[in-house]
C-alpha positions in Angstrom: -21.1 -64.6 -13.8 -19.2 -66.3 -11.0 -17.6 -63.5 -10.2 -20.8 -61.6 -9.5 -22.1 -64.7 -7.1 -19.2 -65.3 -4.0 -19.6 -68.0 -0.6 -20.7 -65.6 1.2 -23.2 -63.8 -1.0 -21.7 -60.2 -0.3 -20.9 -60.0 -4.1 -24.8 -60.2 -4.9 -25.9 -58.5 -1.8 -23.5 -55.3 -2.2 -25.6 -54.4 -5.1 -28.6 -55.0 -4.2 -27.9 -53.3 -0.5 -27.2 -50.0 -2.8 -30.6 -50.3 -4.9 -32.3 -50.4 -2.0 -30.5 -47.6 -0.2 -30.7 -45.4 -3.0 -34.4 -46.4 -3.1 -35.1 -45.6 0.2 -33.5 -42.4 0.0 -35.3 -41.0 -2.9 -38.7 -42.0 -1.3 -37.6 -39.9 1.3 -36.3 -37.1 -0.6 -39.9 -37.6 -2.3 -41.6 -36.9 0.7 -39.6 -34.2 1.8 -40.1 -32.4 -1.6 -43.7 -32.4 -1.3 -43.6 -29.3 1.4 -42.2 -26.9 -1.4 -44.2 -26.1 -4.2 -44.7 -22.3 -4.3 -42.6 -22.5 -7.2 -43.8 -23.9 -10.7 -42.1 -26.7 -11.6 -41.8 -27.2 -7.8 -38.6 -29.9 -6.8 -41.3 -32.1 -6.5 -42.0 -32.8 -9.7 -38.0 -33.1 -10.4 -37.4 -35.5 -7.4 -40.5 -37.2 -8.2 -39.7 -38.1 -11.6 -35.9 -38.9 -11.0 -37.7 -41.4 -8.5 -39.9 -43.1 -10.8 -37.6 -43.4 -13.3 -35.0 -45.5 -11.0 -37.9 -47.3 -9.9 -38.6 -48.4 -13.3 -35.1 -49.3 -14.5 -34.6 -51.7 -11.2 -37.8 -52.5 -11.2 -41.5 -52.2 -10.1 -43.9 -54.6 -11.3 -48.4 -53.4 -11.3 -50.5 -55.8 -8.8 -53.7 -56.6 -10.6 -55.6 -55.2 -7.6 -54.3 -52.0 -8.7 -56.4 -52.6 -12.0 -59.5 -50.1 -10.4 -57.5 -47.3 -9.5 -55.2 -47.4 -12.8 -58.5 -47.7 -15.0 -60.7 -44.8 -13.0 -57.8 -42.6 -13.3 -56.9 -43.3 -16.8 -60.6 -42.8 -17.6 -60.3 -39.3 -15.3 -57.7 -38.1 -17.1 -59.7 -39.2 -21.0 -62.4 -36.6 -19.9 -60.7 -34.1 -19.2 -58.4 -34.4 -22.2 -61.7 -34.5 -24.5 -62.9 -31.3 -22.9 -59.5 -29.3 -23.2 -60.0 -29.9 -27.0 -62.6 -27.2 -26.8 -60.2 -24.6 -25.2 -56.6 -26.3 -27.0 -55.6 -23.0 -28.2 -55.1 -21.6 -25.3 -52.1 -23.1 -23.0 -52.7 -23.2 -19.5 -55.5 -25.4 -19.7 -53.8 -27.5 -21.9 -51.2 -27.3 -18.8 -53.5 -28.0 -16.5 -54.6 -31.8 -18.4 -50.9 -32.4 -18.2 -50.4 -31.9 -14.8 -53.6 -33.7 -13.7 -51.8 -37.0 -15.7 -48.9 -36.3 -14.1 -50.7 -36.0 -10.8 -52.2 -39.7 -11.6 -49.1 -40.9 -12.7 -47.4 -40.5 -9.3 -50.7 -42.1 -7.2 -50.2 -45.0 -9.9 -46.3 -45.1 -9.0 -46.7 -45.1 -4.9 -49.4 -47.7 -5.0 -47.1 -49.7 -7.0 -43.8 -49.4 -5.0 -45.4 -50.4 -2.3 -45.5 -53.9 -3.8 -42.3 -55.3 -2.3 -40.3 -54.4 0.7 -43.7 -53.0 1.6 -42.2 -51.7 5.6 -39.6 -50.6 4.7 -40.1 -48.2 1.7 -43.6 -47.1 3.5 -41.6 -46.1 6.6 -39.0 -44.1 4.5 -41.8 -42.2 2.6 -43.5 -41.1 5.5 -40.6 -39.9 7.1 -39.5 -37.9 4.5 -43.2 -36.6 4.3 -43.4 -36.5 8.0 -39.9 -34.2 7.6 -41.3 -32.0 5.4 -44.8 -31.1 7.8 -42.1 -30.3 10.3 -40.1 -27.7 8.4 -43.6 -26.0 6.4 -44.8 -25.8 10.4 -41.7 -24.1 11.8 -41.9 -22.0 8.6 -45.1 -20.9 9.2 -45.3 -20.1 12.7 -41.6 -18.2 12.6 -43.2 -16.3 10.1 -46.6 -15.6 11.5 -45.1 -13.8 14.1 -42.4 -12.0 11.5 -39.1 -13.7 13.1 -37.7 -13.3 9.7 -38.5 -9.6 9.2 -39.8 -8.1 6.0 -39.6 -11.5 4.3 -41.7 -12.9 6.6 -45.1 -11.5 4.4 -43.4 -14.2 1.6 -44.6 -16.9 3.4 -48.0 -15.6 4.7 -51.3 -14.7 2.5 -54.4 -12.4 3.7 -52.6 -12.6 7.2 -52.7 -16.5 7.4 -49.6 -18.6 7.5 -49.0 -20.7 4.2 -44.9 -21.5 4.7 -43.6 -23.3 2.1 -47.2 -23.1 -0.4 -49.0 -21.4 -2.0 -52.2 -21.2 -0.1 -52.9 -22.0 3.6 -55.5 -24.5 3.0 -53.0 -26.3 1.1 -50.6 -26.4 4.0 -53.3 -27.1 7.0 -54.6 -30.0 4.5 -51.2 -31.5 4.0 -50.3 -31.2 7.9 -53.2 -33.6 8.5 -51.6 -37.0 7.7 -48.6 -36.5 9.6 -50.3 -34.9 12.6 -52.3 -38.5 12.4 -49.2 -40.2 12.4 -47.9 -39.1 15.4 -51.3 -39.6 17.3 -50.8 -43.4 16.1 -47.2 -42.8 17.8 -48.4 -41.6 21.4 -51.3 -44.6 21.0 -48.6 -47.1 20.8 -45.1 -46.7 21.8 -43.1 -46.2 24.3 -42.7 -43.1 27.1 -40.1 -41.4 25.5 -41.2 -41.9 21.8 -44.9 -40.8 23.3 -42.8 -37.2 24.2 -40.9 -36.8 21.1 -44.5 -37.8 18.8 -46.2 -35.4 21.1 -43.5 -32.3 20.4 -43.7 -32.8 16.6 -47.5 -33.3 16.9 -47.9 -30.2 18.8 -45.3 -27.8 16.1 -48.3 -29.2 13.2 -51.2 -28.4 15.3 -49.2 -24.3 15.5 -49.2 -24.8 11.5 -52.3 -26.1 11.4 -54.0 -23.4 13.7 -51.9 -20.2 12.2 -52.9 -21.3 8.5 -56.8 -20.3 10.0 -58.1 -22.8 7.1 -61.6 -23.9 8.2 -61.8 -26.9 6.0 -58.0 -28.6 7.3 -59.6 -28.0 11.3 -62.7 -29.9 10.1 -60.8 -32.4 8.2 -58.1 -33.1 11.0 -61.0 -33.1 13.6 -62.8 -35.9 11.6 -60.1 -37.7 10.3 -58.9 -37.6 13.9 -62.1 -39.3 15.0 -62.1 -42.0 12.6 -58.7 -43.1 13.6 -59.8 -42.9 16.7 -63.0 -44.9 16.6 -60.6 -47.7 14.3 -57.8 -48.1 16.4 -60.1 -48.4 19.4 -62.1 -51.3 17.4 -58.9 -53.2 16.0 -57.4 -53.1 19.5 -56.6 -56.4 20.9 -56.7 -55.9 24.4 -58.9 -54.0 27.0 -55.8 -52.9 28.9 -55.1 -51.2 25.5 -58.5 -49.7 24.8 -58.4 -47.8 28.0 -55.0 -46.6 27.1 -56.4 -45.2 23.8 -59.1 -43.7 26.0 -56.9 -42.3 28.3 -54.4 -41.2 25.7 -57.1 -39.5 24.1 -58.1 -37.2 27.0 -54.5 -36.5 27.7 -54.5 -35.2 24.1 -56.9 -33.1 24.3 -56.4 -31.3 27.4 -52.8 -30.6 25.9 -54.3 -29.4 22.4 -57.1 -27.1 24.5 -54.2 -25.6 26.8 -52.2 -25.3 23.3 -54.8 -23.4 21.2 -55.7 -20.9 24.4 -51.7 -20.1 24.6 -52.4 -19.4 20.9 -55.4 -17.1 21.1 -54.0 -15.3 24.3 -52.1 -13.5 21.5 -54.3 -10.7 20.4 -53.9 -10.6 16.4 -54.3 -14.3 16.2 -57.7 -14.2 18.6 -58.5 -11.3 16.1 -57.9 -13.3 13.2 -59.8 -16.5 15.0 -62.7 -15.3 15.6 -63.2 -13.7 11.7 -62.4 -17.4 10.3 -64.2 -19.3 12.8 -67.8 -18.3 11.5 -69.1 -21.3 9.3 -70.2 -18.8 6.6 -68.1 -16.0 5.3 -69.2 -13.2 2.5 -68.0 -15.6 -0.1 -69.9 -18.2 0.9 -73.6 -16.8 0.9 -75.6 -15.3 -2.0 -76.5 -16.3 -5.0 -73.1 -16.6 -7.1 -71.4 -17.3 -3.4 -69.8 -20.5 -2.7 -72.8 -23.0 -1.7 -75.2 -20.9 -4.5 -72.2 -22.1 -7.4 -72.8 -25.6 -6.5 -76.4 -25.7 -7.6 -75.8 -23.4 -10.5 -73.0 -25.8 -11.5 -74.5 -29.0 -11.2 -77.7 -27.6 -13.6 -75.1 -26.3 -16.0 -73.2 -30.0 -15.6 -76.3 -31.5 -16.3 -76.6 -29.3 -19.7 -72.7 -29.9 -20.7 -71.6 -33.7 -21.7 -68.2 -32.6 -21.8 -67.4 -30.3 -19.8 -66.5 -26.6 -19.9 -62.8 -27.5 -20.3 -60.2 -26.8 -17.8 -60.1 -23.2 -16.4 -63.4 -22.5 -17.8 -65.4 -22.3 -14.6 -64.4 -18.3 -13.5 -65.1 -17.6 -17.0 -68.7 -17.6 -16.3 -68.7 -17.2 -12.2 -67.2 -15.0 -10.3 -64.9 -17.7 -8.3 -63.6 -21.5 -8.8 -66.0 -24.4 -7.9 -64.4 -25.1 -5.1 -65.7 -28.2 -4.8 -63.3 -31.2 -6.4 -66.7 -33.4 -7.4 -68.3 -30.5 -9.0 -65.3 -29.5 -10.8 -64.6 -32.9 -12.0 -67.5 -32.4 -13.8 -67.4 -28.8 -15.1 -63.7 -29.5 -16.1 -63.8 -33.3 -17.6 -67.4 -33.6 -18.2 -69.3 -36.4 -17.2 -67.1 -39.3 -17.8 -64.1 -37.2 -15.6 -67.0 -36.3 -13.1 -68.4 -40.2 -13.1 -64.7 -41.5 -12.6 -63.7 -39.2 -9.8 -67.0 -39.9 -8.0 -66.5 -43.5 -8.3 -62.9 -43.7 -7.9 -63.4 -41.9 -4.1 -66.6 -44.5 -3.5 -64.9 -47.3 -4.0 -61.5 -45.4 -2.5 -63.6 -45.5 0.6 -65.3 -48.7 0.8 -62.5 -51.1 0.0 -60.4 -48.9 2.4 -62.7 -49.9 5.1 -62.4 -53.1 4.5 -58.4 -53.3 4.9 -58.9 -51.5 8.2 -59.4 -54.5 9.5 -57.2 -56.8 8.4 -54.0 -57.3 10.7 -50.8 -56.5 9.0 -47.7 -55.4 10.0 -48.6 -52.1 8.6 -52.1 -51.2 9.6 -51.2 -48.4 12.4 -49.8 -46.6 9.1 -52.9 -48.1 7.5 -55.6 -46.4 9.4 -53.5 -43.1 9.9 -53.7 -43.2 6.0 -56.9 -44.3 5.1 -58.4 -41.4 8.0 -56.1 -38.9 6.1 -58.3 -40.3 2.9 -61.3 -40.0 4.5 -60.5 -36.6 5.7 -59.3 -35.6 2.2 -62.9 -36.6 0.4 -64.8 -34.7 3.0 -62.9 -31.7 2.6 -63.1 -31.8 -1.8 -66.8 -31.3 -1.2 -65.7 -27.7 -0.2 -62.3 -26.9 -1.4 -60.5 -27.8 -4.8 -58.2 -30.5 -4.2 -58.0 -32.6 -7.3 -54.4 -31.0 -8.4 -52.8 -31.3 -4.6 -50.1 -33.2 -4.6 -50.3 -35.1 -1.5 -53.8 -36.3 -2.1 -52.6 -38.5 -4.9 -49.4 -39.3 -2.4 -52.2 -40.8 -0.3 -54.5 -41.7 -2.5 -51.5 -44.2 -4.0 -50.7 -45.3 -0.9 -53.8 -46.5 0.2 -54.1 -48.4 -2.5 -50.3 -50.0 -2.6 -51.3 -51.1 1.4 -54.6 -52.8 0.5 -53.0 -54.5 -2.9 -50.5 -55.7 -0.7 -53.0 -56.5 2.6 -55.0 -58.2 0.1 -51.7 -60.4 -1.0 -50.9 -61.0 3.0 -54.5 -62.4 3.8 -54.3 -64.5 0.8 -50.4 -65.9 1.4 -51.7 -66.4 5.3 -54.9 -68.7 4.0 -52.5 -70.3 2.4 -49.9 -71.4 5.2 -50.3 -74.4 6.6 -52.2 -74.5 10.0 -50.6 -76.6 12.8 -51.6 -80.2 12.8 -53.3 -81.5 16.1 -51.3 -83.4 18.5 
């Protein structure tokens, strides 16, 4: 053992510097990975396990303010394993349970890793996350306007861009966070990181726009607000308030002046003005969108345990999409109850942290507006099997198990005595 401990320390630290190296690079490969998943098993799943699994063999301890999340999703993941009993002999939805625990299992894992070395690990995530927005963006747009030929259709659906996934709501909905992130980035730093934030910021907003999803606009326009309104109220200073303000109008001149360049282009002015109409033919009538949420919720009411996973088109025309709702249909009531609370209290105790001054809250709010965003949106999409809600749905809980740990170690510390 002597050997491994020398005068200067390097013997114990040389380890240790590698652990957290290697760390820090798979939380960034797992952030990267979570751009490409139009393949099933996507490298996400294989990077995100070979993550964990490191994590748990050099350790990663469970906070006990973790103890609501790890319990609602546990009890998520009993209903719906209850209700695929009734459809077990058939394999995808059997699949689908599997997945969802899976899903869980990750949201479990980030909010836990986030226990220690909290900055740093946070900040290697979300750059690896942040990496991965870029290239599904430059993806998208190169291929929205066919700069990579006949391959280019690969990488579009219905004539909207979806890059590196499946679907274009998927990829408008997971360019929201980082968008945030790099509005946090123009609020507060300097002039030449402003101009760098505002590049990347603007190459999202061309993936966001070109993927013409209606429910990723109206979740980055509200989750934009929120972090707005929050980092205006948790400002310390006037002089910084107005900056905000100011920053703000700046922004959104630049965005207008972006989305006009955008729409000068015929095809996608064609495209805008079909998508931009709050009801489409799928939405109306009596088996449309909005008339499957009433007919769903009396069926729910009539079904204890579900349908089973799966189950829903079997008897309409289309999925739920609606995450609550489906939560139901697919789980029953307890997976329906769970998810319902789970986002409540997601929310409330979120709102609280907002508040609380930690070296991490600009990250904070730019996560917990990405959350509230998120639950908005699952009121009229399904989202319960994307992987970068539970990515932020983990996170958010890792920061306020760890706020909550910083508020109580700084009530602790001993005030100055008075001269």
């Amino acid at each position: 053992m002597s050997i491994a401990v020398g005068a200067d320390g390097t013997a114990v630290a040389g380890p240790r510097l590698a652990i957290k190296s290697l760390r820090g690079g798979l939380l960034w490969l797992t952030g990267l990975a979570g751009a490409f998943v139009f393949i099933e098993p996507s490298p996400y799943e294989l990077v995100a396990l070979g993550t964990m699994f490191v994590f748990a063999v050099t350790g990663l301890s469970l906070r006990p303010a973790l103890s609501p999340l790890i319990l609602l999703l546990v009890f998520l993941n009993i209903g719906y394993a209850m209700a695929v009993v009734q459809v077990s002999d058939e394999s995808k939805p059997v699949i689908w349970v599997l997945v969802s625990i899976f899903l869980s299992a990750t949201a479990i894992f980030f909010a836990a890793m986030l226990g220690g070395d909290t900055e740093r690990r946070l900040k290697w995530l979300m750059r690896g996350y942040i990496a991965a927005a870029v290239i599904a963006s430059l993806v998208a747009i190169a291929a929205y306007f066919h700069l990579f030929g006949e391959r280019s259709e690969t990488f579009l659906l219905y004539g909207r861009a979806r890059g590196t996934f499946n679907d274009p709501n998927v990829l408008g909905a997971f360019l929201v966070l980082p968008a945030l992130l790099m509005v946090q980035r123009m609020l507060a730093d300097r002039l030449s990181q402003i101009l760098s934030a505002a590049i990347v910021f603007l190459i999202l907003m061309g993936g966001l726009f070109l993927s013409f999803s209606r429910a990723a606009w109206g979740q980055f326009a509200f989750a934009g607000l929120v972090l707005m309104a929050l980092t205006f109220i948790t400002s310390r200073s006037a002089s910084e308030r107005l900056r905000i303000v100011l920053i703000a109008i700046l922004g959104l001149v630049l965005m207008a002046v972006f989305v006009a360049a955008l729409l000068s282009i015929e095809q996608v002015a064609e495209l805008f003005k079909e998508r931009a109409t709050l009801e489409q033919s799928y939405d109306v009538g009596h088996y449309g969108r909005f008339g499957r949420y009433m007919l769903g919720v009396e069926l729910g009411l009539e079904r204890p345990f579900g349908l089973g996973p799966l189950q829903f088109t079997r008897i309409f025309p289309e999925d739920p999409h609606n995450s609550y709702l489906n939560s139901f249909m697919t789980g029953g009531w307890l997976a329906g109850f769970s998810y319902l609370t789970l986002t409540a209290v997601t929310l409330i105790m979120g709102l609280r942290f907002a508040f609380v001054t930690t070296p991490w809250r600009s990250i904070y709010l730019a996560v917990y507006a990405a959350y509230v965003g998120l639950a908005g949106e699952s009121a009229i999409i399904d989202s319960d099997h994307w992987r970068h809600y539970f990515l932020i749905l983990g996170i958010l809980w890792g920061l306020m198990a760890v706020s909550q740990a910083y508020l109580r170690a700084a009530a602790r510390a001993p005030s100055s005595a008075p001269a």
